[in-house]
C-alpha positions in Angstrom: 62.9 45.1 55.0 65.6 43.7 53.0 65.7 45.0 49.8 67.7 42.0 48.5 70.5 41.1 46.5 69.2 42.1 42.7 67.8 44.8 40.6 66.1 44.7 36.9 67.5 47.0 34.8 66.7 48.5 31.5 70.2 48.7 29.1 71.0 50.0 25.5 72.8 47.5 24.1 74.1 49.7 21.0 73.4 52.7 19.5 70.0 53.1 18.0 66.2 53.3 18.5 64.0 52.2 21.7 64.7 48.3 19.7 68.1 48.0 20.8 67.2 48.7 25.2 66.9 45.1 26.5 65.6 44.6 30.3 67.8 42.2 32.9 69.0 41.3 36.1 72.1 42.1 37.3 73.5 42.1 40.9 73.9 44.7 43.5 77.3 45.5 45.0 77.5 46.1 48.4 76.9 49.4 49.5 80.1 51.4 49.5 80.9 54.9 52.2 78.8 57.7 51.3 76.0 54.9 48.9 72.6 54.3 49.6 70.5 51.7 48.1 67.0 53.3 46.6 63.7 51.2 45.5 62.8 53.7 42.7 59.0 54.5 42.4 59.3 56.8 39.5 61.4 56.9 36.8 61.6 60.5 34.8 62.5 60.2 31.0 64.5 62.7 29.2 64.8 64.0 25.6 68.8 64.1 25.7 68.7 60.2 26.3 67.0 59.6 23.1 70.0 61.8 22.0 73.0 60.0 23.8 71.4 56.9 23.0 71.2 57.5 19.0 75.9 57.4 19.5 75.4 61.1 17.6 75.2 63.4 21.0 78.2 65.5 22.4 77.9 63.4 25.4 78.8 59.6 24.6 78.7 56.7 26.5 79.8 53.4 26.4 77.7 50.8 25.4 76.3 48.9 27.0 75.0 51.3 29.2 72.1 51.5 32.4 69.4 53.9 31.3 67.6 56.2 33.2 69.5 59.6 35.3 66.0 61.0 36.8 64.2 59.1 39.3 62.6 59.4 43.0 62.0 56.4 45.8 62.5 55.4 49.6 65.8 55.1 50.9 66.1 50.9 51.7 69.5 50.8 52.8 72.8 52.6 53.7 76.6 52.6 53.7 79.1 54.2 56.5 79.3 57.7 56.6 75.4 58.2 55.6 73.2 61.0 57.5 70.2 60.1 55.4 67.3 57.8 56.7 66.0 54.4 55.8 62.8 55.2 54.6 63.4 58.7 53.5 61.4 59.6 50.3 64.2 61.1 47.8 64.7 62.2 44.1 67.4 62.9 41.9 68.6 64.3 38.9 71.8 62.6 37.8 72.3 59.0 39.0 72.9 56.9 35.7 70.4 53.3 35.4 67.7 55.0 37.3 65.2 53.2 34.8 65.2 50.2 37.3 63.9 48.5 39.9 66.5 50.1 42.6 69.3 52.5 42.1 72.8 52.7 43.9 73.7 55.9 44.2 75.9 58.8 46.5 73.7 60.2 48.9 75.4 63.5 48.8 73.3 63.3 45.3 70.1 62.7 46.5 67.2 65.5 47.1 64.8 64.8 49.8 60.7 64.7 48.9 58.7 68.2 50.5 55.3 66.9 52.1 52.9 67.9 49.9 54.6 66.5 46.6 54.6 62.7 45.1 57.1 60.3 43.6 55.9 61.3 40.5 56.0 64.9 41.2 59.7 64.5 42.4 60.1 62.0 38.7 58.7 65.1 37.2 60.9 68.1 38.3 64.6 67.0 39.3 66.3 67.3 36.3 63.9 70.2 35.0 65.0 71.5 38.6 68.4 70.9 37.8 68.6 72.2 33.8 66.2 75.5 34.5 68.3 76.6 38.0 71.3 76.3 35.9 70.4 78.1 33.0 68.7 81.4 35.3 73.0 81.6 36.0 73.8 82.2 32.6 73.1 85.7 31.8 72.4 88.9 34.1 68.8 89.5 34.3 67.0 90.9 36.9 64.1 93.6 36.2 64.8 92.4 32.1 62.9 90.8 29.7 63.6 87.3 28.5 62.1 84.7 26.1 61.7 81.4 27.3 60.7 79.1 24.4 58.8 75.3 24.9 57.3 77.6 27.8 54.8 74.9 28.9 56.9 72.2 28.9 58.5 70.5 32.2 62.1 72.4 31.7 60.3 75.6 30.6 57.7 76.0 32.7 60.4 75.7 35.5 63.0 78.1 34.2 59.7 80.3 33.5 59.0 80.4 37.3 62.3 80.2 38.3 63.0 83.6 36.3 60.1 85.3 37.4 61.1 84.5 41.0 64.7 86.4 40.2 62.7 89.7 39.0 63.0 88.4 35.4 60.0 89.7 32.4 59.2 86.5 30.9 58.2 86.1 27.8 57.0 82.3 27.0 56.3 81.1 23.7 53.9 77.8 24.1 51.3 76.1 21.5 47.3 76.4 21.6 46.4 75.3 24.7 49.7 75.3 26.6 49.6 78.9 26.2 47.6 78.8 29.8 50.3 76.7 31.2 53.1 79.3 30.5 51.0 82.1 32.3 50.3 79.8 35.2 54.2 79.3 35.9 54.7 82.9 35.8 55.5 84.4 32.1 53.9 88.2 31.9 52.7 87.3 28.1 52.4 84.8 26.1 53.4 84.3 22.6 50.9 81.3 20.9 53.2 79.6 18.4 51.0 78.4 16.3 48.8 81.5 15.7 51.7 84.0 13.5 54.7 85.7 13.4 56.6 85.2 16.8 59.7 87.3 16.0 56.9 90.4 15.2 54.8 89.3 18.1 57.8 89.4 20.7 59.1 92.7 18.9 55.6 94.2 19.0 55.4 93.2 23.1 58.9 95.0 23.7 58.1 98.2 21.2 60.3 96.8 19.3 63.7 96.4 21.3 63.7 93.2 21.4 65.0 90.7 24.5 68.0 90.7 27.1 67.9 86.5 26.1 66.6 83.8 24.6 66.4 80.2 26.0 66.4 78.0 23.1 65.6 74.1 23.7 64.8 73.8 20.0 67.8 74.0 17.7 67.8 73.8 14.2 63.7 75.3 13.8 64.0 78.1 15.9 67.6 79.6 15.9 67.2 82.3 13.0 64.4 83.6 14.5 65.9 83.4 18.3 68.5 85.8 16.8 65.9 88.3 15.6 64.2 88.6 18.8 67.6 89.8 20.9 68.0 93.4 22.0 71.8 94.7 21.3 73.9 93.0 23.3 71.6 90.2 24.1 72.1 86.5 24.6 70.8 83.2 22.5 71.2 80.4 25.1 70.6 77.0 23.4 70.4 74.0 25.2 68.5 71.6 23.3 68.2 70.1 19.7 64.9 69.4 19.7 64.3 70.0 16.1 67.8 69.1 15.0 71.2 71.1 16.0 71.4 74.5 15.4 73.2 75.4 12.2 77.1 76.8 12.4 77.5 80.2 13.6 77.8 83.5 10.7 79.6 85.8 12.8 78.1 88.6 10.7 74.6 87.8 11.5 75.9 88.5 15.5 77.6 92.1 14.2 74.3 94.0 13.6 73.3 93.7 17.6 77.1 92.7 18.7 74.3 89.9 19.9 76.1 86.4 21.9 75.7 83.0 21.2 76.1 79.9 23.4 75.7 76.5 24.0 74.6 75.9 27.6 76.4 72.8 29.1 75.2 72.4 32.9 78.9 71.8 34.5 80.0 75.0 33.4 77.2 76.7 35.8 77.6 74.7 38.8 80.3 74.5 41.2 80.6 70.8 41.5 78.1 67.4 41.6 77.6 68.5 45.3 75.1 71.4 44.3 72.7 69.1 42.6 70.5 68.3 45.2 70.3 71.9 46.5 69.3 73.4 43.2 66.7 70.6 42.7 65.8 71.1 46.0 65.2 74.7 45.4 62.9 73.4 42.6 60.9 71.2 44.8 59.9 73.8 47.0 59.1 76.7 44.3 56.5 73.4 43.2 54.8 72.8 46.4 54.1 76.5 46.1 53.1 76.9 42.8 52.0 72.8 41.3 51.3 74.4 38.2 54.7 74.6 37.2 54.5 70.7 37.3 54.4 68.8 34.3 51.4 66.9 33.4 52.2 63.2 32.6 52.2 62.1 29.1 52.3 58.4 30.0 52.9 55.8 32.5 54.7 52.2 31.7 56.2 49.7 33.6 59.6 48.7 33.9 58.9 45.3 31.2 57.6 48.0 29.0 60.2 50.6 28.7 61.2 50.6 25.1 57.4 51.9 24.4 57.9 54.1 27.2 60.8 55.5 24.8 58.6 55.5 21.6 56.1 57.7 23.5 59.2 59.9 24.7 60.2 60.3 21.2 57.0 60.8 19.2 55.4 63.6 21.5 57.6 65.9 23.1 54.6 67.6 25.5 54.4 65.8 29.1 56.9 63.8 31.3 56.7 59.9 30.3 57.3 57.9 33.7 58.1 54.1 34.3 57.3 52.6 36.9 59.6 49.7 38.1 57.7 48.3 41.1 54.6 48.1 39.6 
């Protein structure tokens, strides 16, 4: 099957809301060594685009630029030097202008499909995979306790599981009725957001010693209190903004616990690009074991409809949103 000779791809053409992504057609080089050529089924969207896009992230790029780093599909062709199939089923995690109808990409980069899951499985997990294995490196843990906030959501609920795995206590902290989620992925309580106090729940759970860590994908809302739940010597890990970025750090609020504050960046914690596809891997098959760390999908759009594939992205931040380019 020939895949052809063009793709449609979504683009930002400045910085700014879903208004300024345009869809075209643009051509496809000729595959390169080490390249394949992907027809993408799924499509996952992430929070940190919205961010990148907006031109006020710590990670800029030019404009315009191909959106979309998440994705799954079938392998339709390859370059020299390729071990991987024509027609495997793959995913990855960090292969920029994945929001179209095929991708180019290094197949050292790409993370073949388990039986057992789908393409929108695989659109769901790779970069949770990839964000959540990354962030279990950070800080010693085994046989500890840890809080793990946005517990039920796709990043969460895999660093959840992915913790409990390594001998971790986990701690999640969810909303209403995503409080069931965070069990199912593997948290040993529960802290319902939206019902009290979290910093007295957590320090009521741990007679009051508080936590070895704190996985913070929330920012500006949540850092105070973050603090307040650490044990002496403990670790805030932030890696999202969420709510806003987290305020600058007052060294004396660290001296009462001599507590430790960082910002997670994923490049620090791997090796190189080449460890992607095993640590999403790694996430794949901890999923066919246990689906319910899998994210329930907020929303589905095709390819022509990706800016409101954005607006639901931005304006609920429970569930994956998917497109669809082959649709």
């Amino acid at each position: 099957m020939s895949p052809g000779t063009q793709r449609v791809v979504a683009r930002a053409l400045r910085a700014g809301g879903p208004e300024v992504i345009e869809v075209c057609v643009e051509e496809l080089a000729p595959l390169r060594t080490g390249e394949a050529l992907v027809r993408v089924e799924a499509a996952g969207l992430n929070h940190a685009e919205t961010l990148i896009r907006s031109g006020n992230y710590a990670v800029r790029l030019p404009f315009p630029y191909p959106l979309g780093a998440e994705g799954s599909g079938v392998v339709m062709a390859i370059g020299p030097e390729v071990s991987i199939s024509v027609g495997a089923r793959v995913c990855w995690g960090a292969v920029l202008g994945s929001c179209a109808t095929f991708v180019t990409a290094p197949a050292s980069m790409l993370a073949p499909i388990p039986e057992g899951l789908s393409f929108e499985d695989a659109a769901c997990l790779a970069v949770a995979g990839l964000t959540a294995g990354g962030l279990a490196r950070v800080w010693p843990l085994n046989g500890r306790e840890a809080v793990v906030w946005g517990a039920a959501g796709a990043v969460g609920r895999m660093l959840v599981a992915i913790l409990a795995n390594h001998g971790v206590k986990v701690i999640g902290i969810a909303s209403g009725k995503r409080v069931d989620a965070a069990y199912a992925a593997g948290a040993v309580h529960v802290v319902d957001r939206a019902a009290g106090n979290v910093c007295h729940a957590v320090r009521a759970y741990t007679d009051g010693r508080g936590v070895a860590a704190v996985f913070d994908p929330i920012g500006a809302a949540t850092y105070e209190i973050s603090l307040q739940l650490l044990a002496p010597r403990g670790c805030l890990i932030n890696y999202g903004e969420l709510s806003g970025p987290a305020p600058p750090i007052n060294l004396h609020q660290l001296f009462p616990g001599s507590v430790f504050v960082t910002k997670y960046n994923g490049m620090h914690w791997v090796e190189g690009l080449h460890e992607f596809p095993g640590l999403i891997s790694d996430a794949l098959a901890l999923a066919a074991k246990r689906p319910a760390i899998i994210s329930e999908i907020a929303g589905r759009f095709p390819l022509s409809h990706v800016m409101d594939a954005y607006r639901a992205l931005e304006a609920d931040p429970h569930g994956k949103v998917l497109v669809l380019p082959n649709v």
